[in-house]
Residue frames relative to the residue before (quaternion, step in Angstrom):
aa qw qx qy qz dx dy dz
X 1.0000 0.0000 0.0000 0.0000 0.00 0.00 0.00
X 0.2955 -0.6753 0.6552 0.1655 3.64 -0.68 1.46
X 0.1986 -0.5646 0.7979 0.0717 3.76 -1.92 0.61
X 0.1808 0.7135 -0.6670 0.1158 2.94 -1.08 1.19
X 0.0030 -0.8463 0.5326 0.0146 3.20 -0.40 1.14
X 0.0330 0.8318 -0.5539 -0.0140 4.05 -0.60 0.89
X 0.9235 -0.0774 -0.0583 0.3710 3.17 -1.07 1.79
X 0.0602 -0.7996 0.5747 -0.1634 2.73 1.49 1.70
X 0.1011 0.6298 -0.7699 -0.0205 3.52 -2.28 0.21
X 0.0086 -0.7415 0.6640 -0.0960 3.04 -1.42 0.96
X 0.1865 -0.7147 0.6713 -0.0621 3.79 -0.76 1.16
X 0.1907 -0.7649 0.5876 0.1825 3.68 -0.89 1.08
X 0.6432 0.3800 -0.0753 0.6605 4.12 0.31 -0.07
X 0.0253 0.8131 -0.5783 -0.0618 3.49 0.13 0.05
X 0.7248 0.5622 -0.1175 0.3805 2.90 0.50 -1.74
X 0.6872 0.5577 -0.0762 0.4593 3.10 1.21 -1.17
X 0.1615 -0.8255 0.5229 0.1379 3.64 -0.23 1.19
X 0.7106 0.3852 -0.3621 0.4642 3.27 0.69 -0.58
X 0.6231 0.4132 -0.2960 0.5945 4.50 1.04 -0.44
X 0.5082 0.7264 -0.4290 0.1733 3.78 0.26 -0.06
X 0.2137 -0.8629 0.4569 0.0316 3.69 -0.03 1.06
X 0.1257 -0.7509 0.5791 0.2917 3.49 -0.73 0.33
X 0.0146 -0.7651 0.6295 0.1346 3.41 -0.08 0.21
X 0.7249 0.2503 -0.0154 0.6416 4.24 0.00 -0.77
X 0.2130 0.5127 -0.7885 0.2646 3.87 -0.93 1.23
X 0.9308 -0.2883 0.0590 0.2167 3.16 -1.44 1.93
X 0.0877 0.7925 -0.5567 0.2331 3.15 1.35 1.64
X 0.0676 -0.6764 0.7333 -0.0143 3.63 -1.26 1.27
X 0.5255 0.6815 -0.4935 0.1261 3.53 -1.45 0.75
X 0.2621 -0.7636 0.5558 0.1985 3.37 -0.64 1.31
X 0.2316 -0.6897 0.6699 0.1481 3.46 -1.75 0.42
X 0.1234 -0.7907 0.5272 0.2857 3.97 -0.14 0.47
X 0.6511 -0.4119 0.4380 0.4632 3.05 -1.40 0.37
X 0.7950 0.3539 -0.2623 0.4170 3.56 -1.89 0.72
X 0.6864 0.5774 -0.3656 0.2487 3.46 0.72 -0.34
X 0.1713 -0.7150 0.5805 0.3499 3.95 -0.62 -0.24
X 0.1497 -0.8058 0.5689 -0.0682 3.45 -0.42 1.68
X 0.2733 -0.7542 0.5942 0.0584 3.33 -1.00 1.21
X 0.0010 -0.7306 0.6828 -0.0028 3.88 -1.06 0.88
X 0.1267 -0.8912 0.4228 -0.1047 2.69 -1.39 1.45
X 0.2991 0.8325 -0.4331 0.1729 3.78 -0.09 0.20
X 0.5934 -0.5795 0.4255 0.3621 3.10 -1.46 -0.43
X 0.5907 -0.3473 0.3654 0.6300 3.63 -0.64 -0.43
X 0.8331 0.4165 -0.1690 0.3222 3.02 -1.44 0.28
X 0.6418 0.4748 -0.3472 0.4921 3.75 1.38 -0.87
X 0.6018 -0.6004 0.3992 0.3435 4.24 0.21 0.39
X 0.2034 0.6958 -0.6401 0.2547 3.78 0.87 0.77
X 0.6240 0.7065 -0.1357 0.3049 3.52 0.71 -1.07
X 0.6102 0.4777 0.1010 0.6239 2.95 1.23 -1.73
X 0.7352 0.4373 -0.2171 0.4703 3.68 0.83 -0.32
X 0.6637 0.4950 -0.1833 0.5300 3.00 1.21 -0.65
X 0.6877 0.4960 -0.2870 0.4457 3.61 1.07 -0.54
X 0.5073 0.6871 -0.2682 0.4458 2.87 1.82 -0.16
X 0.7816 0.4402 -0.2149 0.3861 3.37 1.19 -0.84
X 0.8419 0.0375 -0.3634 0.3971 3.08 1.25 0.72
X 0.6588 -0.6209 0.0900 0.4151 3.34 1.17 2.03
X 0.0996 0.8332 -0.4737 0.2673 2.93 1.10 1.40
X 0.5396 -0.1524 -0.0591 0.8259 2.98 2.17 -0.86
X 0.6182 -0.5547 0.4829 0.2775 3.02 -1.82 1.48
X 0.6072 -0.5579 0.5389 0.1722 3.02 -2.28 0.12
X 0.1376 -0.7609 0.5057 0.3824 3.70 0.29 0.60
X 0.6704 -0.3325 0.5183 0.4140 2.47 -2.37 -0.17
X 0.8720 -0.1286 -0.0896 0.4637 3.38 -1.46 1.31
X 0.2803 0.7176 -0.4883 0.4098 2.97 0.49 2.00
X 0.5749 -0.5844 0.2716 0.5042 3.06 1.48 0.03
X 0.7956 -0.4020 0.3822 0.2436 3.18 -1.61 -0.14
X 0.3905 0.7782 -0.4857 0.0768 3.82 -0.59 0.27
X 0.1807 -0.7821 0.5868 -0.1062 3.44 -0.42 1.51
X 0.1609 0.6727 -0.7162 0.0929 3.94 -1.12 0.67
X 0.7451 -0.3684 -0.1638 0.5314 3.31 -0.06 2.06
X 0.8126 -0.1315 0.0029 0.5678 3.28 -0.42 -1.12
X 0.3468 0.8712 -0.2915 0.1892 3.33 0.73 0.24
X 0.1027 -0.9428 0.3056 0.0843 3.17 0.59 0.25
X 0.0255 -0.9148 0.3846 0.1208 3.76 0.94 0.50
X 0.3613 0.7344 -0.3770 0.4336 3.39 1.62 -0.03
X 0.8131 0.4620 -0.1159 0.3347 3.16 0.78 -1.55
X 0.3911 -0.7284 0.3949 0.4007 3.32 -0.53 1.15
X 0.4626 0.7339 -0.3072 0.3912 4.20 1.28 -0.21
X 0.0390 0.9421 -0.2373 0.2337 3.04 1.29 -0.47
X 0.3168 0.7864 -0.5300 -0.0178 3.43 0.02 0.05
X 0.2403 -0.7828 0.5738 -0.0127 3.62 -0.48 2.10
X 0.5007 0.5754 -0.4566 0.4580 3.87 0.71 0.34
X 0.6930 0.4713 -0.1606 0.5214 3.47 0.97 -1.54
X 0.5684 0.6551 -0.2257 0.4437 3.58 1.12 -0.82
X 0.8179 0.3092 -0.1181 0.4706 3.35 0.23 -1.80
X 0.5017 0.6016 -0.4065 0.4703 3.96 1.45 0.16
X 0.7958 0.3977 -0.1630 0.4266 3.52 1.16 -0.86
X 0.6499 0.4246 -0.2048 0.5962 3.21 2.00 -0.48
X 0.2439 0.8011 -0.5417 -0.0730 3.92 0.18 0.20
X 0.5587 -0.6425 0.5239 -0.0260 3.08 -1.48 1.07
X 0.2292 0.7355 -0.6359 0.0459 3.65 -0.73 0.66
X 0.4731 -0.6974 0.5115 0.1680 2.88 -1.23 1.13
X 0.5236 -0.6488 0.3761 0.4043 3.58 -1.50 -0.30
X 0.7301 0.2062 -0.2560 0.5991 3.36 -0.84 1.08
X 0.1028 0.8870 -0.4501 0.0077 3.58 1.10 1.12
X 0.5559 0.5884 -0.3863 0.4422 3.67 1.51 -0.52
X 0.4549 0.4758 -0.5925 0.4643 3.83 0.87 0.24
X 0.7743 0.4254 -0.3433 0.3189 3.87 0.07 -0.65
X 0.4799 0.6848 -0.4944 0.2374 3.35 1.15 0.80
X 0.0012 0.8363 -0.5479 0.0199 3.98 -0.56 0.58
X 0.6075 0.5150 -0.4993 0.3411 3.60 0.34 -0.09
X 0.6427 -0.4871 0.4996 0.3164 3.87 -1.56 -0.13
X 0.8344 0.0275 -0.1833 0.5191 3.24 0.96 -0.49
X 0.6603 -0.4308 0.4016 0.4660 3.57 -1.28 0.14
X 0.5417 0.5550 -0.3283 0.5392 3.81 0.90 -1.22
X 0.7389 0.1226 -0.3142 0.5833 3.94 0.08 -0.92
X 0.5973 0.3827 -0.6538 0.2631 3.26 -0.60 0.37
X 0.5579 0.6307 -0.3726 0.3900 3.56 0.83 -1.38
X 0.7402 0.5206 -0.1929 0.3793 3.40 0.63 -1.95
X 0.6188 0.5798 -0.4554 0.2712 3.78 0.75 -0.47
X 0.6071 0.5453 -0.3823 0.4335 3.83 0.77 -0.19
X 0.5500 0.4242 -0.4668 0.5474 3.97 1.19 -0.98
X 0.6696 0.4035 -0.5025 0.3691 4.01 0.09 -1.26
X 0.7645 0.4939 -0.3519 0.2185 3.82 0.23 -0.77
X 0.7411 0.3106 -0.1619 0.5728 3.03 1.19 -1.13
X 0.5811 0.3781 -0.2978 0.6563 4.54 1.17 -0.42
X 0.0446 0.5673 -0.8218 -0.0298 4.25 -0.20 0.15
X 0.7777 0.3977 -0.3385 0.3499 4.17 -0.32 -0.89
X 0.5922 0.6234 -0.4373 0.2635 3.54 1.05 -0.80
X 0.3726 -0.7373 0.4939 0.2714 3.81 -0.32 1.33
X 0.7149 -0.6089 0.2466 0.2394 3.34 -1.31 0.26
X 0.4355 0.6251 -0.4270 0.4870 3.24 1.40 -0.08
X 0.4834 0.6386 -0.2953 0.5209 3.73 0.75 -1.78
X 0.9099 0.2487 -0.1437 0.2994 3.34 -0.17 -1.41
X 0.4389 0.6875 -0.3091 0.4891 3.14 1.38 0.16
X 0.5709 0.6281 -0.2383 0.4720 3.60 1.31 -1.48
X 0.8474 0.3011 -0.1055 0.4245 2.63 -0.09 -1.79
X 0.6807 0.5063 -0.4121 0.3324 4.04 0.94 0.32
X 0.5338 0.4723 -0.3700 0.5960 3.20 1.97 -0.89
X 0.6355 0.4304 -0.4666 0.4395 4.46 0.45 -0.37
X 0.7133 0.3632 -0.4379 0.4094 3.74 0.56 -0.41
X 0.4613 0.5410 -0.5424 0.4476 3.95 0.82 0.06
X 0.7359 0.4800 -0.1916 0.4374 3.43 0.34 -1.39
X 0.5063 0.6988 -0.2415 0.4439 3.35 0.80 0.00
X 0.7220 0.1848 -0.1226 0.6554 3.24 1.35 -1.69
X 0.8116 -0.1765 0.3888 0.3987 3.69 0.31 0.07
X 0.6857 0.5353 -0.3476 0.3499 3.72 0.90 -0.59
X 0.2439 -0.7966 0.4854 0.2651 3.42 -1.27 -0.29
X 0.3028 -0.8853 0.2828 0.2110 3.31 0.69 1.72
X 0.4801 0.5204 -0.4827 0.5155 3.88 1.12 0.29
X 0.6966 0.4786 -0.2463 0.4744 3.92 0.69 -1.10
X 0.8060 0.2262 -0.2196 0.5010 3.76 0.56 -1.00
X 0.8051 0.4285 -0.4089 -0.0308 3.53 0.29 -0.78
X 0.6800 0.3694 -0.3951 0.4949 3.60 0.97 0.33
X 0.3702 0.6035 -0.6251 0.3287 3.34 0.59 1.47
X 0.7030 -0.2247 0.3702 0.5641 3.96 -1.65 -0.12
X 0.5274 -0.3712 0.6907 0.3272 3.14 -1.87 -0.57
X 0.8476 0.4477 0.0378 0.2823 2.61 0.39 -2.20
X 0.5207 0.6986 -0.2590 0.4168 3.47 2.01 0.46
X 0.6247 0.6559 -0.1516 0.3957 2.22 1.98 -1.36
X 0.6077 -0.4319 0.4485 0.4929 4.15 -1.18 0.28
X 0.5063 -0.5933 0.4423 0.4428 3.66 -1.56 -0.07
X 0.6031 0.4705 -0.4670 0.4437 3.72 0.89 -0.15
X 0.7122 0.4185 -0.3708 0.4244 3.63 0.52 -0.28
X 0.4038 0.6007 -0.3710 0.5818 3.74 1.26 0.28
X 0.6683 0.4080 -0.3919 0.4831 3.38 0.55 -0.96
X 0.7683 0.3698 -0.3811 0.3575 3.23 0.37 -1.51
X 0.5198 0.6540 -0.4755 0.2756 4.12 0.77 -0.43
X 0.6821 0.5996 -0.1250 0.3995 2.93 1.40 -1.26
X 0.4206 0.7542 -0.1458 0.4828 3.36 1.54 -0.30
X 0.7441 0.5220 -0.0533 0.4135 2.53 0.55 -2.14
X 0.8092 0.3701 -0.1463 0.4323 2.83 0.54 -1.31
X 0.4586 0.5403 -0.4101 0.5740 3.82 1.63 0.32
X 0.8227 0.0117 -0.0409 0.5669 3.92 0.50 -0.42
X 0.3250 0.5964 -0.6113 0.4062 2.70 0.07 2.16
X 0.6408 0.2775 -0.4401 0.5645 3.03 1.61 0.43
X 0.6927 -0.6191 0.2335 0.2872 3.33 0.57 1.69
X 0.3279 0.8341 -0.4372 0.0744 3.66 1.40 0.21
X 0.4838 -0.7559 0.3527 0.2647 3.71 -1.44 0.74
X 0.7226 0.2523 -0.2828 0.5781 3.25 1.70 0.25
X 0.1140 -0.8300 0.5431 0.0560 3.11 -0.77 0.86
X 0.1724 -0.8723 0.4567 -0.0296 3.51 -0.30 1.22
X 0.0900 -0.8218 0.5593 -0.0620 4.13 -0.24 1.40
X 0.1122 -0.7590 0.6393 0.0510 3.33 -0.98 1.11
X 0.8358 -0.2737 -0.0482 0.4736 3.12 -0.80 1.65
X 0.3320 -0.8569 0.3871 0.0751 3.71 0.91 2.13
X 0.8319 0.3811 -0.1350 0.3801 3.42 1.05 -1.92
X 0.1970 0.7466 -0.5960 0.2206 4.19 1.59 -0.52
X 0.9073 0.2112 -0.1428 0.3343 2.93 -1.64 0.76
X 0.4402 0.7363 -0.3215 0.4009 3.86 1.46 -0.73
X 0.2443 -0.7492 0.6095 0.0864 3.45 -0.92 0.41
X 0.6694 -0.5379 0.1751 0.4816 3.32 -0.30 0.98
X 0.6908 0.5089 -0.2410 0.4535 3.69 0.77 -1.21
X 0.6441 0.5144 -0.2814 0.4913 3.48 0.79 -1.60
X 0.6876 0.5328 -0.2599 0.4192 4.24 0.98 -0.70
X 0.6768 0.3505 -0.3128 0.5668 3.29 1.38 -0.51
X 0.5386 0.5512 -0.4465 0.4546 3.93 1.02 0.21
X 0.6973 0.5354 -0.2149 0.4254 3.25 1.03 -1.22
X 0.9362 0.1029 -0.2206 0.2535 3.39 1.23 -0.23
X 0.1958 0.6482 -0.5436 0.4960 2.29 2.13 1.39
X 0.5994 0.4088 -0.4045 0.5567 3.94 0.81 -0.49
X 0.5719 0.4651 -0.4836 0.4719 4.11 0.00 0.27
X 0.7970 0.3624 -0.2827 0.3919 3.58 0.90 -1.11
X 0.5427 0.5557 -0.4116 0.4767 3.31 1.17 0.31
X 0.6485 0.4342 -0.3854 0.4924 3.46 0.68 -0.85
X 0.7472 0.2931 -0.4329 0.4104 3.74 0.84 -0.44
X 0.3495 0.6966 -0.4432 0.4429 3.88 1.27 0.03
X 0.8781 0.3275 0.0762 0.3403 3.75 0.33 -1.63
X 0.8778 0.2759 0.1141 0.3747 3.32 1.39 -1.25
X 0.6579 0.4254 0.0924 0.6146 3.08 1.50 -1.82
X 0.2613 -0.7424 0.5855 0.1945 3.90 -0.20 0.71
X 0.7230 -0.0321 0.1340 0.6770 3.74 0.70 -1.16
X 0.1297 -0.6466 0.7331 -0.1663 2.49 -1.67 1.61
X 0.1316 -0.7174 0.6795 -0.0790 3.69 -0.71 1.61
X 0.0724 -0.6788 0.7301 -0.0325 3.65 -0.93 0.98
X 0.1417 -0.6554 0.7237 0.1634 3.77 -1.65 0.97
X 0.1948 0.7896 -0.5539 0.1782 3.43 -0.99 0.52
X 0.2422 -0.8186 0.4835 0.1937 3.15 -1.04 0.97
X 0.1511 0.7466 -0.5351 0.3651 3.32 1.49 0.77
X 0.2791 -0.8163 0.4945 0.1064 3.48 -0.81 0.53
X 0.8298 0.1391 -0.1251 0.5257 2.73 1.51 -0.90
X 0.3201 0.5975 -0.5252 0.5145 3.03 1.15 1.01
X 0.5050 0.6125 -0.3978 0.4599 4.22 1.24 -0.03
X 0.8087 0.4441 -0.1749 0.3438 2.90 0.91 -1.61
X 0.7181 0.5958 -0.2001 0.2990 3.29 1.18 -0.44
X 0.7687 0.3244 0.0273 0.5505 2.78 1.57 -1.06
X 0.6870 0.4585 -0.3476 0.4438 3.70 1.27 -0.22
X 0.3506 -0.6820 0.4843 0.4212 3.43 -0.89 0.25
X 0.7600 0.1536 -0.0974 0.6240 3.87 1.62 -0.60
X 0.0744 0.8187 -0.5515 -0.1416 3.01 -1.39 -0.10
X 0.1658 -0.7459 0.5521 0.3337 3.75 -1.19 -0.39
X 0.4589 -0.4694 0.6869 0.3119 2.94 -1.90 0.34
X 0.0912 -0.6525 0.7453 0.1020 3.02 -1.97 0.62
X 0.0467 0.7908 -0.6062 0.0703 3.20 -1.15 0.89
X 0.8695 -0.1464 0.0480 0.4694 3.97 -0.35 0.88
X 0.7119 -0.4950 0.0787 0.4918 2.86 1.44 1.54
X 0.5466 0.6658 -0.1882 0.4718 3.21 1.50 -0.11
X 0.0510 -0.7838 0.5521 0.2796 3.76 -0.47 0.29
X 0.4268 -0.7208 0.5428 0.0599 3.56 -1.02 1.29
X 0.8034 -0.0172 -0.0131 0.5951 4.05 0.50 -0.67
X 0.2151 0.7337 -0.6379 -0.0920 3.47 -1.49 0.21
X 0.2175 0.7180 -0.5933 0.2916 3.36 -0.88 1.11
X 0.7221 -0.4602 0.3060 0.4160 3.18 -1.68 0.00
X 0.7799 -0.2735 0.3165 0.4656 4.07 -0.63 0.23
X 0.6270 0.6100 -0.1286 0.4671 3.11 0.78 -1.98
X 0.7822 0.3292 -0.1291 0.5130 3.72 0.44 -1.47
X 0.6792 0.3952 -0.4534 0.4207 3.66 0.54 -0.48
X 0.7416 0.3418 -0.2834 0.5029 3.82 0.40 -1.41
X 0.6477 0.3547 -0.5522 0.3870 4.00 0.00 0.08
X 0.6036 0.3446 -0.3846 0.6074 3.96 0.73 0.05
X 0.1290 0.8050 -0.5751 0.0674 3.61 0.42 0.96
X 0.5812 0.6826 -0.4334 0.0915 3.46 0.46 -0.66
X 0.5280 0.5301 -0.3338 0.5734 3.70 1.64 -0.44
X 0.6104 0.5317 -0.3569 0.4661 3.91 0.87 -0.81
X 0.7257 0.3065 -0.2404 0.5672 3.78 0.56 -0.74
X 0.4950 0.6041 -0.4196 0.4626 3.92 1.20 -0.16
X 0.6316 0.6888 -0.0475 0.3526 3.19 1.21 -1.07
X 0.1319 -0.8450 0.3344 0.3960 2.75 1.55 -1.11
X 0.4783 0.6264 -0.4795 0.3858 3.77 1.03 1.00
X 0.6100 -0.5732 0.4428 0.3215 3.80 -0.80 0.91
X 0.4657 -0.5598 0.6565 0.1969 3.63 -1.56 0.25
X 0.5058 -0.6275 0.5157 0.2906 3.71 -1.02 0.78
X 0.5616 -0.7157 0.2641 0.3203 3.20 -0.63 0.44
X 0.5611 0.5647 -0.2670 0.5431 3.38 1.38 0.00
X 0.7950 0.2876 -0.2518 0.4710 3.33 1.71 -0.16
X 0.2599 0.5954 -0.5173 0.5571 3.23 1.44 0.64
X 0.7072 0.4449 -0.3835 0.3936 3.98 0.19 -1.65
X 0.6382 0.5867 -0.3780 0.3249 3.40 0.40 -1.35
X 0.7218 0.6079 -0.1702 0.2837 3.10 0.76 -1.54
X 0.8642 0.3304 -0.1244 0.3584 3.13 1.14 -1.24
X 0.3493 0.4799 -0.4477 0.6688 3.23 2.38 0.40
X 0.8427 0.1651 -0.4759 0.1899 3.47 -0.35 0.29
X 0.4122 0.6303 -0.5155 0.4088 3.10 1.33 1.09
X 0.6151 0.4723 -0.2849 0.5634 3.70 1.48 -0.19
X 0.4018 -0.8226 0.2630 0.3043 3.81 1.94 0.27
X 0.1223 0.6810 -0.5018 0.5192 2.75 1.39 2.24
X 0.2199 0.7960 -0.5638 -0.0093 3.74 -0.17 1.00
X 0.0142 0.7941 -0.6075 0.0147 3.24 -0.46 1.53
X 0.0642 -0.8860 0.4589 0.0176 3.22 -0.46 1.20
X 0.0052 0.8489 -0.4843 0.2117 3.00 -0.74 1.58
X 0.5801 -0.6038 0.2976 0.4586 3.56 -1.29 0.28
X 0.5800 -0.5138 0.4104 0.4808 3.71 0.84 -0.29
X 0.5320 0.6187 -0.3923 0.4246 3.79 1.01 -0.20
X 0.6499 -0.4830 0.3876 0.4405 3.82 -1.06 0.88
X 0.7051 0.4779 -0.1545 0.5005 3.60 0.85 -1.90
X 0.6878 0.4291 -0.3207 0.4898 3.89 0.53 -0.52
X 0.6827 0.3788 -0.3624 0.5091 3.90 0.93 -0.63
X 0.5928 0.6550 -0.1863 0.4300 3.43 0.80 -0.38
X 0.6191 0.2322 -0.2238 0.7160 3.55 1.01 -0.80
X 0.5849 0.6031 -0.4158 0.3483 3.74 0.22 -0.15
X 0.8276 0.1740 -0.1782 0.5030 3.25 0.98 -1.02
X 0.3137 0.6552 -0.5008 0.4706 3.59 1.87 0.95
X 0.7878 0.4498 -0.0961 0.4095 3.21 1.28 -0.96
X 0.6298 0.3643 -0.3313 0.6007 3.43 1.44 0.01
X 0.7395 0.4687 -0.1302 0.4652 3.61 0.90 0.31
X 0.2357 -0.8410 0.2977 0.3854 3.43 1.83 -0.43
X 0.5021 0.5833 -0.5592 0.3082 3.38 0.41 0.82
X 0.6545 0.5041 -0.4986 0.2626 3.21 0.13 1.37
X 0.2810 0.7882 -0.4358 0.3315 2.56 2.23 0.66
């Protein structure tokens, strides 16, 4: 499923002159299908607000522009946001607060009843004991325990679960790693790159991790005052950095280094990944013989 979205707008308060927000003024950008797509910004710049957009979490106004996620049409008042929000799931940040059921199973299970009412019970059974397994769980050990017994990384991953168990092709994370300890962040998105490796066609992550962008997306955008300022590959957004640090958002850490050896007339030229800056200077230097 391709996302194309042309000359998005969004007002929070309309009505309201004196509460009225821009949040989205003439957002354009396409996402192809398959990609891992990185959004970025500060508070406040409509990364947020864009994303809720992509599965009518919030609607499209009238002459608000354009927004398509395959055949979908989000323009259209026909729509069909049940059929939609199965194929697009959404997790929020700090998704293990939105557990509430008694068991892991009903929590998982509450997206097949909402969005599969017909799916018989076997079906639904499958596809709850494959989304445990999926994150890491063991669906004989967890699934008729609490939530709320459970550790906070294994919450997360229930919570997950229970977002792509209806097998959806985009899967969309607002700020994935919050709250993560270094270790518990590199599990969390070595388990993202599998689900998008195995399971998940497209996988869009917001985050103000910088260098969690660079590593792991193949694109991204900047947001900035509702507005989207850069899209390209890692590589292309953070080596034109000077609007990113204008901005007032940090530089991955592989693109800060780069930068500041070739201000001392070190050009090591690399993708911006840990493993790409690294063999670069193995390779301008011979240690990778």
């Amino acid at each position: 499923m391709r996302i194309v979205a042309e000359n998005l707008s969004y007002v929070y308060s309309e009505k309201s002159k004196s509460l009225a927000v821009q949040a989205l003024s003439g957002v354009s950008v396409t996402v192809e299908s398959g990609e891992f797509f990185g959004i970025v910004g500060k508070t406040g710049s409509g990364k947020s607000t864009f994303v809720q957009h992509l599965n009518g979490l919030i609607k499209v106004g009238k002459d608000k522009g354009k927004l398509t996620v395959g055949d979908f049409d989000l323009t259209d008042k026909r729509c069909d946001y049940r059929a939609l929000r199965s194929r697009v799931g959404m997790v929020f940040q700090y998704p293990e607060y939105q557990l509430f059921a008694e068991t892991v199973r009903e929590d998982v299970a509450f997206g097949l009843k909402n969005f599969m009412p017909d799916l018989g019970e076997n079906d639904m059974e499958e596809r709850i004991k494959t989304a445990l397994e999926l994150v890491g769980l063991d669906y004989e050990k967890i699934k008729d325990k609490s939530p709320f017994e459970l550790s906070g990384g294994q919450k997360r991953r229930v919570a997950i679960a229970g977002v792509i168990v209806t097998r959806p092709e985009i899967l969309v994370l607002d700020e994935p790693a919050a709250g993560l300890d270094p270790k518990g962040k590199r599990e969390f998105i070595a388990l993202l790159k599998r689900l998008h490796e195995k399971f998940v066609k497209t996988v869009i992550i917001v985050s103000h991790d910088m260098n969690l962008i660079s590593e792991n997306c193949d694109r991204a955008a900047v947001f900035s005052g509702g507005r989207i300022v850069a899209v390209g590959t890692p590589k292309e957004i953070f080596t034109d950095n000077e609007d990113i640090l204008s901005d007032g958002l940090d530089l991955p850490l592989t693109a800060y280094v780069t930068k500041r050896l070739k201000e001392q007339g070190i050009d090591v030229n690399n993708d911006l990944t840990e493993e790409g800056f690294i063999s670069a200077v193995a390779l301008k230097y011979g240690g990778g013989k």
